[in-house]
BAKE-53628 format. One record per residue (C-alpha): x, y, z; residue in one letter. Coordinates in steps of 0.1 Angstrom, whole numbers, padded with zeros to 4 digits, always signed. Layout:
// BAKE-53628
XYZa
...
This chain:
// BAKE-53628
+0759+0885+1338x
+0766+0913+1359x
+0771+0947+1351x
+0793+0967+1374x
+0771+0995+1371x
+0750+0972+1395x
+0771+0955+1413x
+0754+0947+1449x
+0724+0938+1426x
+0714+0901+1423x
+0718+0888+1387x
+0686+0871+1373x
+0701+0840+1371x
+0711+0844+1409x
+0670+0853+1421x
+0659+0819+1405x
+0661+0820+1365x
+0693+0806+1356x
+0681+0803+1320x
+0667+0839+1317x
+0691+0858+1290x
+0675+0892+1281x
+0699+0919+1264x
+0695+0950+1239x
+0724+0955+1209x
+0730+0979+1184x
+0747+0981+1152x
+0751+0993+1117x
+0735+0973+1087x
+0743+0988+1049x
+0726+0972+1020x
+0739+0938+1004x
+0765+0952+0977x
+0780+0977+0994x
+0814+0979+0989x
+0836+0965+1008x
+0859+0995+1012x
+0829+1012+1024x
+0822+0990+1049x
+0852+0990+1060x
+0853+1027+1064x
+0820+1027+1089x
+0834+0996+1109x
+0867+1019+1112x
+0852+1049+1119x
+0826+1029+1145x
+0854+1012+1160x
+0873+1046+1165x
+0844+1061+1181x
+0838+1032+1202x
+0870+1030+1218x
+0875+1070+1224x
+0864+1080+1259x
+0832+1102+1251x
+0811+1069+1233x
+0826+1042+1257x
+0822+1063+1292x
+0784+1067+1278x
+0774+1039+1268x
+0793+1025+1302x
+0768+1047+1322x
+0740+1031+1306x
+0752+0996+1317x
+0765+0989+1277x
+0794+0967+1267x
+0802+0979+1235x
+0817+0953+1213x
+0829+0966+1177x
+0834+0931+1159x
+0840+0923+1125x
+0808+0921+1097x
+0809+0890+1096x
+0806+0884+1135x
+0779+0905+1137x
+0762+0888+1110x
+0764+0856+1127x
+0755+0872+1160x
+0725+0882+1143x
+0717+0851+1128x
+0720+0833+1165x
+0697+0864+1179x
+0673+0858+1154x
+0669+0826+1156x
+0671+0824+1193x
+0643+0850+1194x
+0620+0831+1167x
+0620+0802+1192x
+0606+0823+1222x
+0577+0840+1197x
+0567+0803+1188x
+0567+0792+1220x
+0547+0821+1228x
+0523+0817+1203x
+0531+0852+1189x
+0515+0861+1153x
+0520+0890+1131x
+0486+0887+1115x
């Protein structure tokens, strides 16, 4: 995908590895049980910050997309990352021991 911050510079995908997908995200994680009015007081509060100029221009300048989906997006993004990312340290041969 490009990122206008790069524009002129070839996507991965365009030098040869169409199937290449590398990223970095962020986001906020509070422990099972937390109430949901709580939750929805930190999404709120993200989102807010997010969409004012001063968090969006910098994380813009760093090549960031920022996003601010629901919990339950971002727990299923999360679930598809993970997974996704268990499949390349298998393939890898990767071990934590």
């Amino acid at each position: 995908m490009r990122t206008p911050l790069f524009a002129d510079i070839p996507t991965v995908a365009e030098s040869g590895w169409p199937d290449y997908e590398a990223g970095a995200w962020y986001g906020f994680v509070v422990p099972r049980r937390t109430p949901s009015n709580i939750v929805e007081t930190i999404r709120k509060a993200t989102v807010e910050a997010i969409e004012g100029g001063l968090v969006r221009d910098r994380l813009a300048s760093e090549g960031a997309e920022p996003i601010g989906n629901t919990p339950l997006e971002f727990v299923a993004f999360m679930k598809v990352e993970s997974a996704r990312r268990a499949t390349t340290v298998k393939a890898a041969g990767i071990s934590l021991e």
